[in-house]
C-alpha positions, 0 to 999 in steps of 0.5 A: 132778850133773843140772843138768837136772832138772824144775822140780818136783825143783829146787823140792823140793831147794830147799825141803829146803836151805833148810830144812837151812840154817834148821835149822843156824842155829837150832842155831848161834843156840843155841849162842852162848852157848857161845862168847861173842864169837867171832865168827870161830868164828860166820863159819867155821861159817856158810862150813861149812853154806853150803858143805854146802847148796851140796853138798846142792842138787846132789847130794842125787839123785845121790848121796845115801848118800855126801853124808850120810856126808860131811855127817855130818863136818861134825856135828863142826865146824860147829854149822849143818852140823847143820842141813844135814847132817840133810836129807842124811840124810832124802834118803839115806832117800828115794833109798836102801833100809833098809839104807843109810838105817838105818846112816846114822842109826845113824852120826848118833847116834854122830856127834851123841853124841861132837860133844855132849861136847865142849862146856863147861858143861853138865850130864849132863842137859843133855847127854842131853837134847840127845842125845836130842833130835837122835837122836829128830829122826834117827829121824824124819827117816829114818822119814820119807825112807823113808816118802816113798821106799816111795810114790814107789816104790809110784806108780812101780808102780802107773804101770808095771801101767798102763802094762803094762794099757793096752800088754796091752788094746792087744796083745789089741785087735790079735790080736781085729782079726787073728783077726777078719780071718783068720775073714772071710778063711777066709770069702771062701775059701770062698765064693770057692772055692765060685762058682768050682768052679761056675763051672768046672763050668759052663764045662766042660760048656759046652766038652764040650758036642756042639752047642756052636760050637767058638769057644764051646767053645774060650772055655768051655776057657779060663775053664775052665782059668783058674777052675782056676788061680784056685782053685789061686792062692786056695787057695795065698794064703788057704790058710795061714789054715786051722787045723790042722798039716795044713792047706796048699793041698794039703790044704785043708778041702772048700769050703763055702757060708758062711750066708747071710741066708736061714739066719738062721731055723735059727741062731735055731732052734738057740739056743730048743732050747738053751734062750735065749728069742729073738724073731726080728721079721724085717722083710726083704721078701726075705732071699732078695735080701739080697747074700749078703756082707751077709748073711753079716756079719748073720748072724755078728753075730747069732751072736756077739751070741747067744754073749754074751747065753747068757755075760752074760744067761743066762737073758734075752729077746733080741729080733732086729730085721731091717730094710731101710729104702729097701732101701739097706741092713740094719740089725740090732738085738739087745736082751737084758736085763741080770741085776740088778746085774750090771755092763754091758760098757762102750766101748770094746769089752767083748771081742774078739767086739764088736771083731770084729763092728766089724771086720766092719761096717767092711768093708763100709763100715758101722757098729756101736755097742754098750753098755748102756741105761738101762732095764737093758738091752744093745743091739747095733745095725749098719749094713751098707749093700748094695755097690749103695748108698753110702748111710750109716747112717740118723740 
């Protein structure tokens, strides 16, 4: 017995005892007539039903398929048991499968057809009418408890697949963010690695040179050395980001620059001979003074919205909009137009290339937006402010 059941499921259970117990007193107002002036039989019969729809308010969830069976006894001996007995059978088909809820059903119609030949008077038709009546109400009553059980369970389904979606979507949101940050990791390997080795080599020529005082040349050794062991301590933290069975810290990919603003014009260059149409409306007086960070960042947000524009628009005019407003900042703009009738990427995020980009403008403290227009068309817009400058996205 589950006294604590939600409100909506104790308002149900009442609603189908009471219609139980209207029903069997219907069938014992029609069978008066059959026992005239026995009203000790009418008390008896009102304590049976009574009794079962206390059984039926209780435990018609628990346990439906063994209520019904023993509501089915109670046919026999009480006119108004009838009544009850009929919604246990309807809550065994809404909690239990076929092959429970069927038999169940069959079992009434025997139960019903022999409690029916035991009552005085009545024709052979009036008794098949009456069989047939209360085997027919059975049938629906089952058809129905199984109707109703098929969609509880098809809801329950349809929440599970949602619920499955959204823990999906969350899982693939997770791994994009991941995937983004070992990609800016790798990044600031090489870059790191890349100033580093200049660094040393610097200090090494420093230390050998001849003319060099010799405090100066001892100071030159030990930025040399500790440049050295940075690379060894980098290479051995970021190094297990490297792809590849081979790559460890002792077999790390040579070091390379990473692109800059500055190879921004080669990365549209690439795009037009693989046939995109871009337009390139650089308004940065000097790419040359962009810090090279934020022009790393631009320079991977333009690539990844190249990509998407050659899966989503093939075919479209993009147009790439540079800018330094106040020089406090870059701001970048791709627009490319949408195939007719295509649907649009939506927020948030329409994949995890757009979650990586937000990843990367947020890193260095700027923002990222997205989404379709309405003329037709899909605007990328970021914000990465120079480290100099604290100043946020202009409005």
């Amino acid at each position: 017995m589950d006294l604590r059941r939600p409100a909506r499921d104790w308002l149900f259970d009442v609603l189908v005892t009471a219609v139980g117990m209207v029903l069997g007193v219907l069938v014992l107002l029609g069978s008066l007539e059959d026992y005239p002036g026995d009203q000790t039989h009418v008390g008896r019969d009102l304590t049976i039903g009574l009794a079962c729809a206390v059984l039926l308010l209780l435990f018609r969830r628990r346990w439906p398929g063994r209520l019904a069976l023993l509501m089915s006894l109670s046919i026999v001996v009480s006119s108004s048991g009838m009544g009850v007995g009929a919604m246990a059978l309807f809550s065994a088909a809404s909690f239990r499968s076929w092959r429970v809820s069927v038999p169940l059903g069959a079992w009434y119609a025997v139960i019903v057809t022999l409690a029916f030949t035991t009552v005085p008077g009545q024709s052979d038709l009036e008794y098949l009418q009456s069989v047939a009546v209360f085997t027919l109400a059975y049938t629906v009553l089952v058809v129905v408890g199984m109707l109703l059980r098929s969609r509880r369970e098809l809801i329950d389904s349809l929440r599970e697949r949602a619920r499955q979606a959204e823990e999906g979507q969350r899982l693939r949101v997770e791994e994009a963010r991941l995937l983004e940050r070992e990609r800016i990791a790798r990044e600031m390997h090489d870059v790191l690695a890349h100033r580093i080795s200049l660094l040393a080599v610097h200090a090494g020529a420093l230390e050998f040179h001849p003319d060099a005082p010799a405090d100066q040349r001892a100071a030159a050794g030990v930025i040399r050395r500790s440049a050295y062991e940075a690379m060894e301590d980098l290479r051995e933290v970021i190094g297990v980001l490297r792809d590849g069975p081979g790559d460890g810290a002792g077999d790390a990919a040579p070091d390379r620059p990473q692109p800059t603003l500055t190879d921004l014009p080669a990365l549209v260059e690439q795009a037009r001979a693989a046939g995109a149409h871009v337009d390139l409306d650089d308004g940065v007086p000097d790419p040359g003074a962009v810090p090279d960070r934020v022009g790393r960042h631009a320079y991977r947000i333009v690539q990844e919205a190249l990509t998407n524009a050659r899966k989503h628009a093939p075919g479209a005019r993009v147009r790439i909009a540079l800018t330094a407003p106040g020089d406090a900042g870059l701001a970048v703009e791709i627009v490319n137009a949408l195939p007719p009738g295509a649907p649009a990427p939506r927020l948030p995020g329409a994949g995890a290339g757009l979650l990586g980009l937000r990843e990367r403008a947020a890193l260095l403290g700027g923002m990222l937006e997205h989404g379709p227009t309405g003329d037709g068309r899909f605007r990328l817009y970021a914000w990465l402010p120079f480290p100099v400058d604290k100043t946020v996205a202009p409005g």
